[in-house]
Each structure stands twice: as structure tokens, then as C-alpha cells.
C-alpha positions as CSV (number, residue, x, y, z in Angstrom):
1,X,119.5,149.2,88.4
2,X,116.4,149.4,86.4
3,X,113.0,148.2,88.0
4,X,111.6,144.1,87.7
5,X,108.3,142.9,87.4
6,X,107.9,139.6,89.0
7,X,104.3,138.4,87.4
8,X,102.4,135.4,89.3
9,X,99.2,133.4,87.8
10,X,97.4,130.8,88.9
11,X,95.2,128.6,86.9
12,X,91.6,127.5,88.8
13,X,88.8,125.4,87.7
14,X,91.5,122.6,85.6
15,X,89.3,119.5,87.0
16,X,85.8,121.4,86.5
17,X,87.0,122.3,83.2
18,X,88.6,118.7,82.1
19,X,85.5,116.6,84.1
20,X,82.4,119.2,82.9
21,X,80.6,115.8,80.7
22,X,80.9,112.3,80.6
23,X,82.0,112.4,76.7
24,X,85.9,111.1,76.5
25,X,86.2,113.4,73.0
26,X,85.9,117.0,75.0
27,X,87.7,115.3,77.9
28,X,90.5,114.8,76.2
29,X,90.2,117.9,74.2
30,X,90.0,119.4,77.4
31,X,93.9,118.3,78.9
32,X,95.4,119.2,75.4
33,X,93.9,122.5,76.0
34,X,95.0,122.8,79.9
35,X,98.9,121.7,78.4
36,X,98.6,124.5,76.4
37,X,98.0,127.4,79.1
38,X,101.0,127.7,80.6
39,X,103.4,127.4,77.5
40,X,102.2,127.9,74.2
41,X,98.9,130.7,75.3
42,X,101.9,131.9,77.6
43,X,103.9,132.5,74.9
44,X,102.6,135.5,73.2
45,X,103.7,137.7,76.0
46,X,107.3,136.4,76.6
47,X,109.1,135.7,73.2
48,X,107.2,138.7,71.7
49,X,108.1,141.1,74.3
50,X,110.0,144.2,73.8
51,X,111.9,143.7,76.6
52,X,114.2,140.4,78.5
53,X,111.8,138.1,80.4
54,X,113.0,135.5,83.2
55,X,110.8,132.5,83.5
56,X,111.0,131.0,86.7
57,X,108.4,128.3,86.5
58,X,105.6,127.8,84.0
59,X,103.9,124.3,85.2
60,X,101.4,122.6,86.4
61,X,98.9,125.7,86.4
62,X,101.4,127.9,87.6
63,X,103.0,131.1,86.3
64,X,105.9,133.1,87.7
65,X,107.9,135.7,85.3
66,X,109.7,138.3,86.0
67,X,109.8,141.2,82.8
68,X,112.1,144.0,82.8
69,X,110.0,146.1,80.7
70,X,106.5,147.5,82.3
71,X,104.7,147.7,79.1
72,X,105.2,143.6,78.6
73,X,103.9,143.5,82.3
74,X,101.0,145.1,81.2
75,X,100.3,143.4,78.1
76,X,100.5,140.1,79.9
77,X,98.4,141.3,83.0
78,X,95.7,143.0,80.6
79,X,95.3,139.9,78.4
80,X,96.6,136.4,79.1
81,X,93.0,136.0,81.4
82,X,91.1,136.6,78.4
83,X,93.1,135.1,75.5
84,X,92.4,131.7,78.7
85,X,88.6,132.3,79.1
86,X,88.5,133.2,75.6
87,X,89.8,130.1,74.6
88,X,89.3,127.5,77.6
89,X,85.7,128.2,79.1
90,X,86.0,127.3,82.8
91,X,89.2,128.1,83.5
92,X,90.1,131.2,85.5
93,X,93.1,132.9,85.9
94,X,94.3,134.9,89.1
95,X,97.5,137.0,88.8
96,X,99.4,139.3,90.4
97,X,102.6,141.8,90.0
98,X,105.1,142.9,92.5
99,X,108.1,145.5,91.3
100,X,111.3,145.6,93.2
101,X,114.6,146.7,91.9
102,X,117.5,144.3,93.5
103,X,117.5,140.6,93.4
104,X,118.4,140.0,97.0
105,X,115.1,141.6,97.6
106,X,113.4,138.5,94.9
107,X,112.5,135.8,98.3
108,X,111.0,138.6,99.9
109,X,109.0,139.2,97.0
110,X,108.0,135.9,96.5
111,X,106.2,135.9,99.8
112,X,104.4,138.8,98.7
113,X,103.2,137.8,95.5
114,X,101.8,134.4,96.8
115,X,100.1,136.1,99.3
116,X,98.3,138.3,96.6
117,X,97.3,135.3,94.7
118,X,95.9,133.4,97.6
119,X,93.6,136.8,97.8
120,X,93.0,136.6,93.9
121,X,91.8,132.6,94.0
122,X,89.0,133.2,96.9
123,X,87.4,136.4,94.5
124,X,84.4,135.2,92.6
125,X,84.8,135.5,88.7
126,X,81.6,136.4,86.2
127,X,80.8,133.0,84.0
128,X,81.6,134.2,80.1
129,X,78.6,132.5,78.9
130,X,75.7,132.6,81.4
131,X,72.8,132.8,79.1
132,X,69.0,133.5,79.6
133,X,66.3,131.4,80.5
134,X,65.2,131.2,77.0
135,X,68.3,129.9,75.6
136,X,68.3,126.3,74.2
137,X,71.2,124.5,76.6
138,X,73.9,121.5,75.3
139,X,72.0,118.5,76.9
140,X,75.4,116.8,78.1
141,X,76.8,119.9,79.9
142,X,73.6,122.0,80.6
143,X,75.5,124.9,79.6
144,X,74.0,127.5,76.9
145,X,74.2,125.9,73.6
146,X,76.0,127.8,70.3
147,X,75.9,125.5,67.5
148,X,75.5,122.2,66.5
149,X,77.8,119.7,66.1
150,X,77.0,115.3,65.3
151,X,73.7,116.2,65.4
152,X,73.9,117.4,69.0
153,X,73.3,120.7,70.1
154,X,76.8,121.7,72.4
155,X,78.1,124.9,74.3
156,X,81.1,126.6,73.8
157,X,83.9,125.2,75.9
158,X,82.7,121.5,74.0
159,X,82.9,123.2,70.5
160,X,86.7,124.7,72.0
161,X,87.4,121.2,73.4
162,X,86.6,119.4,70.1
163,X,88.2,122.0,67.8
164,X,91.4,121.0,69.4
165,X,91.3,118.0,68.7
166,X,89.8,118.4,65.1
167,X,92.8,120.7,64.3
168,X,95.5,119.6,66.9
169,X,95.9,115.7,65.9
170,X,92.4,115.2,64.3
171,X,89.9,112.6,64.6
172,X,91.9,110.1,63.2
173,X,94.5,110.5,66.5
174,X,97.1,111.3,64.7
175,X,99.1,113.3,67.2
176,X,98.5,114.3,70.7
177,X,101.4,116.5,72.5
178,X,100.2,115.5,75.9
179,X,100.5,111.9,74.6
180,X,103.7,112.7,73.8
181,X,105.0,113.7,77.2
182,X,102.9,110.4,78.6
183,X,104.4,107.7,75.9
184,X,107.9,109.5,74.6
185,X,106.7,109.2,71.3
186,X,103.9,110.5,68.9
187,X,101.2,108.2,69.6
188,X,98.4,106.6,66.8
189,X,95.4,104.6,67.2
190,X,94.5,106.7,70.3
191,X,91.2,105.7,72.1
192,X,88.3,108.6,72.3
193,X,85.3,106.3,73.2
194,X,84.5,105.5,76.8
195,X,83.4,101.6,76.0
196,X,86.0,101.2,73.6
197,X,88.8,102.3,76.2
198,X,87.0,100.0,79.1
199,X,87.3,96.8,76.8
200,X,85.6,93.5,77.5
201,X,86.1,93.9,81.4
202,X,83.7,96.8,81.1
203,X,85.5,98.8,83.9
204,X,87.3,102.2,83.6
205,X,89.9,103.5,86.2
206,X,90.4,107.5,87.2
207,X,94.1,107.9,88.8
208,X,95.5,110.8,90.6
209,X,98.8,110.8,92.1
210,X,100.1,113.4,93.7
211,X,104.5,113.9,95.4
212,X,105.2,113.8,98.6
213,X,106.9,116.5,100.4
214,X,107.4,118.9,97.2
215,X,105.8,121.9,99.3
216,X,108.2,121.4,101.8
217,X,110.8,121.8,99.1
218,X,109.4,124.7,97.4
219,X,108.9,126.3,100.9
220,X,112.8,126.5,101.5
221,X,113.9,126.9,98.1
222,X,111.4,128.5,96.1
223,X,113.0,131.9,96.8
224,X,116.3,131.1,95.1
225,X,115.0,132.1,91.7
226,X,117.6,130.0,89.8
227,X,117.3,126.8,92.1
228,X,113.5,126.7,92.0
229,X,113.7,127.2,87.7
230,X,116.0,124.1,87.4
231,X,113.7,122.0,90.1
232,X,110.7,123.0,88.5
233,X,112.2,121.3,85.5
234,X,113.6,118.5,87.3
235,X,110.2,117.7,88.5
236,X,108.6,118.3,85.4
237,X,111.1,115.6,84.1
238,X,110.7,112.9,87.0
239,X,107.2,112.9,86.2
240,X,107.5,112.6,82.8
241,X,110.3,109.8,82.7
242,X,108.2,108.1,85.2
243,X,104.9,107.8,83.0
244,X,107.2,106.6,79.7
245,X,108.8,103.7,82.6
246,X,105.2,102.6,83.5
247,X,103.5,102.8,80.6
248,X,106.9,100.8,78.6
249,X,106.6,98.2,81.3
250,X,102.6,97.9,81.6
251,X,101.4,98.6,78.0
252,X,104.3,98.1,75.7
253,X,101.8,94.4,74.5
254,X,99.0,96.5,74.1
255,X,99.9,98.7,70.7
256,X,98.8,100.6,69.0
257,X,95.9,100.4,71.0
258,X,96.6,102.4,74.1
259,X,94.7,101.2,76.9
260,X,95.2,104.8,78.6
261,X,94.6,108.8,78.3
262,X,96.7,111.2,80.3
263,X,94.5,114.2,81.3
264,X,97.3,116.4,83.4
265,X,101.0,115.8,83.3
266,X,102.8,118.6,85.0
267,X,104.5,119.1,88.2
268,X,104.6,116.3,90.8
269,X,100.7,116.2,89.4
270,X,98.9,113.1,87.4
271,X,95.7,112.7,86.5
272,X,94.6,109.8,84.0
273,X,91.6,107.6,82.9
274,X,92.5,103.9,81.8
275,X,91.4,100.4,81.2
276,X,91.0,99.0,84.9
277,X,92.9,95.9,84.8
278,X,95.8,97.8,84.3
279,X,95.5,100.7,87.4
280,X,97.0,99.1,89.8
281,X,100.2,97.8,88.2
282,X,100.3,101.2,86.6
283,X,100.5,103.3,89.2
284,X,102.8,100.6,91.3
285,X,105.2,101.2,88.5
286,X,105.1,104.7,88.1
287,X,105.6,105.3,91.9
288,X,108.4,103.0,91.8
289,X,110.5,104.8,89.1
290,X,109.2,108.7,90.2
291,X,111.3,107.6,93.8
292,X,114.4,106.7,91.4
293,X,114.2,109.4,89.7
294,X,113.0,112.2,92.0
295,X,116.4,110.6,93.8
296,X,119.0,110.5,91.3
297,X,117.8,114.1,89.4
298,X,117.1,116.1,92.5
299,X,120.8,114.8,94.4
300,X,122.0,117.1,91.6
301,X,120.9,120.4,92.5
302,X,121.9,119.8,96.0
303,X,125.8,119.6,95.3
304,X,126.8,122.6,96.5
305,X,124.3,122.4,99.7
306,X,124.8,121.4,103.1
307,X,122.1,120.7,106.7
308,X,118.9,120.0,105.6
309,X,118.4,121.6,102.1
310,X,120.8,118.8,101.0
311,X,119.5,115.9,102.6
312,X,115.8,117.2,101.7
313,X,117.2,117.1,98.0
314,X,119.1,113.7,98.6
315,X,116.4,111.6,99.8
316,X,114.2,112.5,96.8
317,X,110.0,112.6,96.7
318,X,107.4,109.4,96.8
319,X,104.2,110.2,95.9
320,X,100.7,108.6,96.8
321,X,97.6,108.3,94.5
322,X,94.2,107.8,94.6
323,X,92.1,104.8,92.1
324,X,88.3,105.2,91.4
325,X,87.2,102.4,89.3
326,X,84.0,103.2,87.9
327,X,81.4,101.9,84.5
328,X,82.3,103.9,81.6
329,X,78.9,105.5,81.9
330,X,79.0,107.2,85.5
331,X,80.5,110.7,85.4
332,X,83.7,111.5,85.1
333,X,83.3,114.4,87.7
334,X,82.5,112.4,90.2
335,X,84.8,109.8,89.6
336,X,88.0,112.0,89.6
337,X,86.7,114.1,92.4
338,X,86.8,110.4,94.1
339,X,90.3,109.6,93.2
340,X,91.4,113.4,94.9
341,X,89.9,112.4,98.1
342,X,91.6,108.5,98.1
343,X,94.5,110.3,97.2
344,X,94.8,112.5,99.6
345,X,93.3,109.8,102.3
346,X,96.4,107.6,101.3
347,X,98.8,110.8,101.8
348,X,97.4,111.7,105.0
349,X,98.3,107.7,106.2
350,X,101.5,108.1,104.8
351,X,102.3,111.8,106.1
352,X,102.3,109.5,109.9
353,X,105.7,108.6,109.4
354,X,108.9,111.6,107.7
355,X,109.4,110.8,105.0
356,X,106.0,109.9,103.9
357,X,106.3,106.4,101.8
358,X,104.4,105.7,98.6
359,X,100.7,104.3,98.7
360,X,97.7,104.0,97.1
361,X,94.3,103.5,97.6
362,X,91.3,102.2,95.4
363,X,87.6,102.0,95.1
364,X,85.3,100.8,93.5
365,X,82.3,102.5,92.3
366,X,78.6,100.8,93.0
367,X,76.6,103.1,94.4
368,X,74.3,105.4,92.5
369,X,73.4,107.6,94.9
370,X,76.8,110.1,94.4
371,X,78.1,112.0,98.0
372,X,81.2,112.2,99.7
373,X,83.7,109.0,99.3
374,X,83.8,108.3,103.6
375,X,79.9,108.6,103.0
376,X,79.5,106.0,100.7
377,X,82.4,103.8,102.0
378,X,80.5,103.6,105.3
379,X,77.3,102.7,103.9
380,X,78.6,100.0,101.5
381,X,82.1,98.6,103.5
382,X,80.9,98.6,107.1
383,X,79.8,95.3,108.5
384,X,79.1,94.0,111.7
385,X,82.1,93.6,113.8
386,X,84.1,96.2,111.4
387,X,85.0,97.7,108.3
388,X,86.3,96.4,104.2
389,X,88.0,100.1,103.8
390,X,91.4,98.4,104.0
391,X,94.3,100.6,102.7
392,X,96.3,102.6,101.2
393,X,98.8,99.6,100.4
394,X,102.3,100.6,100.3
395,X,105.0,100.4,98.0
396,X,107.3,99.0,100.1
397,X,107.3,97.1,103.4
398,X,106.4,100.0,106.3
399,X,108.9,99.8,109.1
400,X,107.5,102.1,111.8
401,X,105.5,100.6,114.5
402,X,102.0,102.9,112.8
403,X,101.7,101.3,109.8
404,X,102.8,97.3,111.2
405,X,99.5,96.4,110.1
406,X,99.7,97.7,106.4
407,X,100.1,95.7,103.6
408,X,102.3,96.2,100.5
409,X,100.7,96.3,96.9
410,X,103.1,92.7,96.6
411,X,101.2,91.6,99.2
412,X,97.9,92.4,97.8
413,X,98.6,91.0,94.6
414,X,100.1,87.7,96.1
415,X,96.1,87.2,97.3
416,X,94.7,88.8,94.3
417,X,96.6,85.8,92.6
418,X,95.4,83.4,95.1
419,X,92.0,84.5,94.4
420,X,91.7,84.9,90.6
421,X,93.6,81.3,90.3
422,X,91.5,79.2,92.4
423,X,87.9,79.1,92.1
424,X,87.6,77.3,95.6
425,X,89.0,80.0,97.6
426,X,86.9,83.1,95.3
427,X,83.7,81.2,96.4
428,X,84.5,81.0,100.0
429,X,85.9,84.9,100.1
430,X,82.7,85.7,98.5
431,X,80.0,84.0,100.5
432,X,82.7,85.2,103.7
433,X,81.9,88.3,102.8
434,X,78.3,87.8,102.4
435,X,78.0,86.4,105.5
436,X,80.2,89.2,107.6
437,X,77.6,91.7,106.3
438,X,74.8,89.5,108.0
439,X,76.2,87.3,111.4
440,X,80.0,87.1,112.1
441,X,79.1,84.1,113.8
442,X,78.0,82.5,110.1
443,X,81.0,84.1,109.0
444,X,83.6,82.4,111.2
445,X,81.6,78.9,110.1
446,X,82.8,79.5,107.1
447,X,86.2,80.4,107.5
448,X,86.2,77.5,109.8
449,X,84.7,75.0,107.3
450,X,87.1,76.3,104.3
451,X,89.9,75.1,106.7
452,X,88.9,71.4,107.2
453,X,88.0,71.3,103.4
454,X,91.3,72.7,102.1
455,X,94.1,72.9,104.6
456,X,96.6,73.7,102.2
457,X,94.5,76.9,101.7
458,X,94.0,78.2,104.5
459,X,96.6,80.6,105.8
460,X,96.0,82.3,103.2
461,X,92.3,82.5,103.6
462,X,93.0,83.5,107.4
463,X,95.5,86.4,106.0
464,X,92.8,87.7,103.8
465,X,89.5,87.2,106.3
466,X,91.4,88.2,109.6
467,X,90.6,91.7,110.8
468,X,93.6,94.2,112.0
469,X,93.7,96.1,115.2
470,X,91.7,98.7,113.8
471,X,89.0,96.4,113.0
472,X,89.7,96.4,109.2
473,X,89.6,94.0,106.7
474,X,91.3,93.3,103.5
475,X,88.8,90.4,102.0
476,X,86.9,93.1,99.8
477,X,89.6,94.4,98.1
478,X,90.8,91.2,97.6
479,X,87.9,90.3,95.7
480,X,87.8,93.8,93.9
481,X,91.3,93.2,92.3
482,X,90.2,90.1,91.1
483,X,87.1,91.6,89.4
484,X,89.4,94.3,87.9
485,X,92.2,91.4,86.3
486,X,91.4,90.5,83.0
């Protein structure tokens, strides 16, 4: 039995890399180049090796091969980091190599090759392109210029990021293979201007979602080598299938014009920028059909399971995400550094109850002055007698006693459509609001007023001015989805 390479990379610096100007052109150039690391820059060093190669997962900045010939190993050790840097800027690659011989030796393996790769990520890695003091610098990155381009001097991950899109579906958006995965279909008429994408509302959204539960799953199967292949692909395809759903059911009216820009597509993993008006009902979609999918695809692999691998499998993944709506001209950076954090806020929520449910959370940008998301919530939601900071909402109704005081995203956009239809109750919520900030006395006058003036209105206007246990309340979002509806 003849020796195995088991190769492991990991891909660092994707959102640095994607986010590093405010520019939508490199942006986007940017995700078409991040598809292509793990598959076609990949590629190179498994269908032109000498020898067989095994991949077991190639996603969503993660590598795992295992080559049965040492020179491949090598060839792909020595240079897939540079033919990356060489090509993406930013990006850095950490990898790894453990040899065994037999394959009931592979889970053991696996262990050992993740724990060289956590070592590998926390090593510092030289910049490519440092430059000198003296050295004239792109005045939208800060980064050493090397040519001109528009009129505009730019550094070398922009020229990279814009040559991908000048050679891979031009500037006349003729084809865009990360569009392809999003949509299902070659896509036209794509959108590379920041304004142009916002519309007349003038807002842009930055969405991250993220699955639930997935590292649990990879945890106790990720050492069956065959398993974790197909779920990598059954992941890749719930993902997928759930982006085509949304964007059929949100956007299909809006063509050829597409109000939306996926940036990474892989794994449980999304990251996108679109017109605001359409985030929420976006992402309510797409977390609707990754459940249904996640559940019908993954209750296939676990047919010949029993105990909790098969009812882990059976009960599929939700997924949370995370919505910063910002002006088309704050940074990007920022913005999707924003929508991590609300993300991962609306997971941490959701991780009270097993199995997690689906959420979101939203916010809306205002403040200039950029710092950590609880930072500025504090200083712009807290009031006097509590706080606006009112989700995540939930997909569905929550059942368990911890979350009784949740609301669904139904129930946020039954209000929203309270709100945006009557001009009567949008005045009151607004000077409500006004007034919490000041006296809670003045505030309850209003609330109090509203009732004896419109009756018919005001359980509603209760539901959305009433603060929860926790002393939060819902009134600001409220008011921000109805900003956000065109």
C-alpha cells in the first residue's frame, strides 16, 4: 500500500480583499476572482498531475486533497500560494501536508492536518507589494500605485480586480460565473455603479448569512472522507438553489436590471450588496428555501445512518444573517464588517434554543463616526427608559419560553405595512420616537393621544411602541423598514 498525501489550504483575507475600496467595479472583480481560487487556480495541480488526486472538498476558501504521487504534493505546496498572491493581492494561503498509508488511519489524520492549519492562519505573511515612502499610492486604496487606469492612478490587486472583469465578462456584463451560480442563468445588464445599484431610494444593503449547525456536522462526519465530499456538495448546492428561489421570487420584475451583486457563494456562506428595499424579503426567502432544501438534500446521505448522525442529517440547517443598510458612498469595509457582527449577534440569539431557528438582524447606518456595531447601537438606539435594538426577527413563530418575546419577520412586516400605508400612524411613531429619546412621560402623551384620535389604530400602535421585558422596543425598526420600501 503505497503512501497518501492528504494536502489542506485555507484561504485568509477574502473580506479584506473583496471590501479594500468603496468602488463596486474592483468589488465585484474581486468575488469573481475569490470563486476562482479554489477550482479553476486549483486546478493546475490536480488534472495535470502525474499521479490520481482525491478531492475531498474545494469550497468556500477551503482545500482538502489527498495526491498519491509526492512530486504533485510538492508542486501544489511550492506554488498554488504564489500563483494566489500572484494573482489575488490580499489573499493568503495557509497549507499543510500530512502522509499516512491506510485509510482507516484518514479521521485521525484529519485532526492533524487542521490542527497544522490553525498554526499556519495565526503566522504573519510579508505584504507582496509594500512599497517605499517615495512611491506615488492609488488614492482609493492607499496602496502603492503601478499604472494608470480612467485617468486614476491604481495598485495592483485593482488593476487584477478590473482585468477580470475586462477579460472575464467585460464591461459590457456580458457574463459573470458567480452570477451564474446566484441567478441559474448567464446574466446581462449587470449593475457595476454604486448609485446606479441603490436606485431612487438612494440606499444600499450588505447581507451575510451564515448555516446553522454545519460545524457540528462537519465535526462528526468530516472524517468519513466520502461522506464529507458528497455533503460538501450538497451544501454547495442548498446554497445555490436557495439564491436562484429568492432571487426568482424577489427579482424576477426587475430584468434585466438586477437589483443585486453576489460577492461569495460557497459553503453554507453568503455575502451580497443589493438595492435596500429588497433585503429583507430577500433574505426571508432565501432562508426559507435553504431549510427545505438543507432538509430534503441532506436526509439523503443519512440513509444508511442511525442515533444522532441521522437525525443531525434529518432535521437539516437554518441559517441566520446579518443586514447593514448603508448610502452608496460609506465604505464597503465597514459596512460588511457590520453585517458579520449582526450576523453572528442574530446566531448567538438563536444558538439559545437546539436547533437554532432562522433570524435576521438589520441596521441601519447613520453615524459617521465608524466603531464597533454595540458601540454605535448604544449611542444612537438607547433612550431613556430602554433601548430601539430590537431583534433578530425570526422566521418562524419561536416556541421556547426564551425567545416568547421575539417577533417573526411576518410580524414585522404586518407593522411595516401599517406604517408605510397610513400617514397618520408614521407621524405619531415618528414624533413617539422623538419624544422617548427626550421624556417617556411626553412619550406616553402621545401614545395616549394617538388612541383617543384613532381607536381603530391603536393596538397596533401599542404593539409597535410597547417595550418587552428586556426593555426593548420595536418602534425604530418599524420606521426603518418603512424608509427602506420603495
Amino acid at each position: 500500500m503505497g503512501k497518501k498525501y492528504l494536502y489542506g489550504a485555507s484561504v485568509q483575507g477574502i473580506q479584506g480583499f473583496i471590501m479594500k475600496t468603496n468602488d463596486l467595479k474592483p468589488i465585484v472583480g474581486a468575488s469573481e476572482l475569490v470563486d476562482q481560487i479554489c477550482t479553476d487556480m486549483f486546478d493546475d495541480f490536480t488534472k495535470k498531475a502525474e499521479g490520481d488526486t482525491e478531492d475531498i472538498v474545494r469550497a468556500a476558501g477551503n482545500i482538502k486533497v489527498i495526491f498519491h504521487a509526492k512530486e504533485d504534493c510538492d508542486n501544489a505546496f511550492l506554488n498554488f500560494p504564489r500563483k494566489v498572491m500572484t494573482a489575488a493581492p490580499g489573499i493568503t494561503i495557509s497549507q499543510s501536508v500530512v502522509i499516512y498509508e491506510d485509510d482507516k488511519d484518514y479521521g485521525d489524520k484529519v485532526d492533524v492536518l487542521e490542527k497544522r492549519l490553525r498554526d499556519e492562519r495565526n503566522k504573519p505573511v510579508r505584504p507582496m507589494f509594500p512599497g517605499v515612502i517615495g512611491m506615488a499610492r492609488a488614492p482609493k486604496t492607499g496602496e502603492p500605485a503601478v499604472c494608470m487606469l480612467g485617468g486614476e492612478y491604481v495598485d495592483y490587486a485593482t488593476s487584477r480586480k478590473l482585468k477580470v472583469l475586462k477579460s472575464g465578462f467585460g464591461f459590457k456584463q456580458d457574463y459573470s460565473r458567480l452570477a451564474e451560480k446566484a441567478f441559474g442563468s448567464e446574466a446581462t445588464d449587470l449593475v457595476l455603479d454604486n448609485d446606479l445599484l441603490a436606485g431612487d431610494l438612494g440606499w444600499l444593503a450588505v447581507v451575510h448569512a451564515d448555516g446553522n449547525g454545519f460545524g457540528k456536522i462537519v465535526q462528526r462526519l468530516g472524517k468519513n472522507k466520502n461522506l464529507f465530499k458528497e455533503l460538501s456538495k450538497k451544501i454547495d448546492e442548498c446554497t445555490q438553489g436557495a439564491f436562484q428561489e429568492a432571487f426568482e421570487k424577489i427579482c424576477t420584475a426587475e430584468a434585466p436590471s438586477y437589483p443585486i451583486r453576489p460577492l461569495v457563494l460557497s459553503g453554507d456562506d453568503v455575502t451580497f450588496i443589493c438595492r435596500a428595499d429588497i433585503a429583507v424579503p430577500f433574505v426571508e426567502a432565501f432562508l426559507r428555501e435553504f431549510e427545505n432544501l438543507t432538509r430534503k438534500k441532506l436526509s439523503g446521505l443519512s440513509m444508511n445512518m442511525t442515533g444522532e448522525d441521522r437525525e443531525l442529517l434529518n432535521q437539516g440547517l437554518t441559517a441566520c444573517a446579518g443586514i447593514a443598510f448603508m448610502k452608496p458612498s460609506y465604505p464597503f469595509y465597514f459596512a460588511s464588517n457590520l453585517a458579520e457582527s449582526l450576523c453572528h449577534a442574530a446566531k448567538i440569539d438563536a444558538k439559545k434554543v437546539d436547533p437554532a431557528p432562522s433570524c435576521l438582524m438589520f441596521y441601519k447606518i447613520q453615524d459617521s463616526i465608524i466603531s464597533d456595531w454595540k458601540v454605535m447601537a448604544a449611542r444612537e438606539l438607547n433612550y431613556a427608559e430602554g433601548s430601539f435594538l430590537f431583534g433578530p426577527y425570526y422566521l418562524e413563530k419561536p416556541v421556547k419560553e426564551v425567545h416568547k418575546e421575539r417577533w417573526t419577520i411576518g410580524e414585522l412586516n404586518e407593522m411595516v405595512g401599517v406604517v408605510t400605508e397610513k400617514n397618520n400612524v408614521k407621524t405619531s411613531l415618528r414624533r413617539w420616537v422623538s419624544a422617548a429619546y427626550e421624556n417617556v412621560h411626553k412619550a406616553d402623551g402621545i401614545r395616549e393621544r394617538f388612541g383617543l384620535l384613532y381607536p381603530g389604530e391603536k393596538e397596533s400602535f401599542v404593539k409597535m411602541t410597547v417595550m418587552t421585558s428586556e426593555k426593548r422596543c420595536p418602534a425604530y425598526d418599524i420606521l426603518t423598514m418603512a424608509v427602506m420600501s420603495k
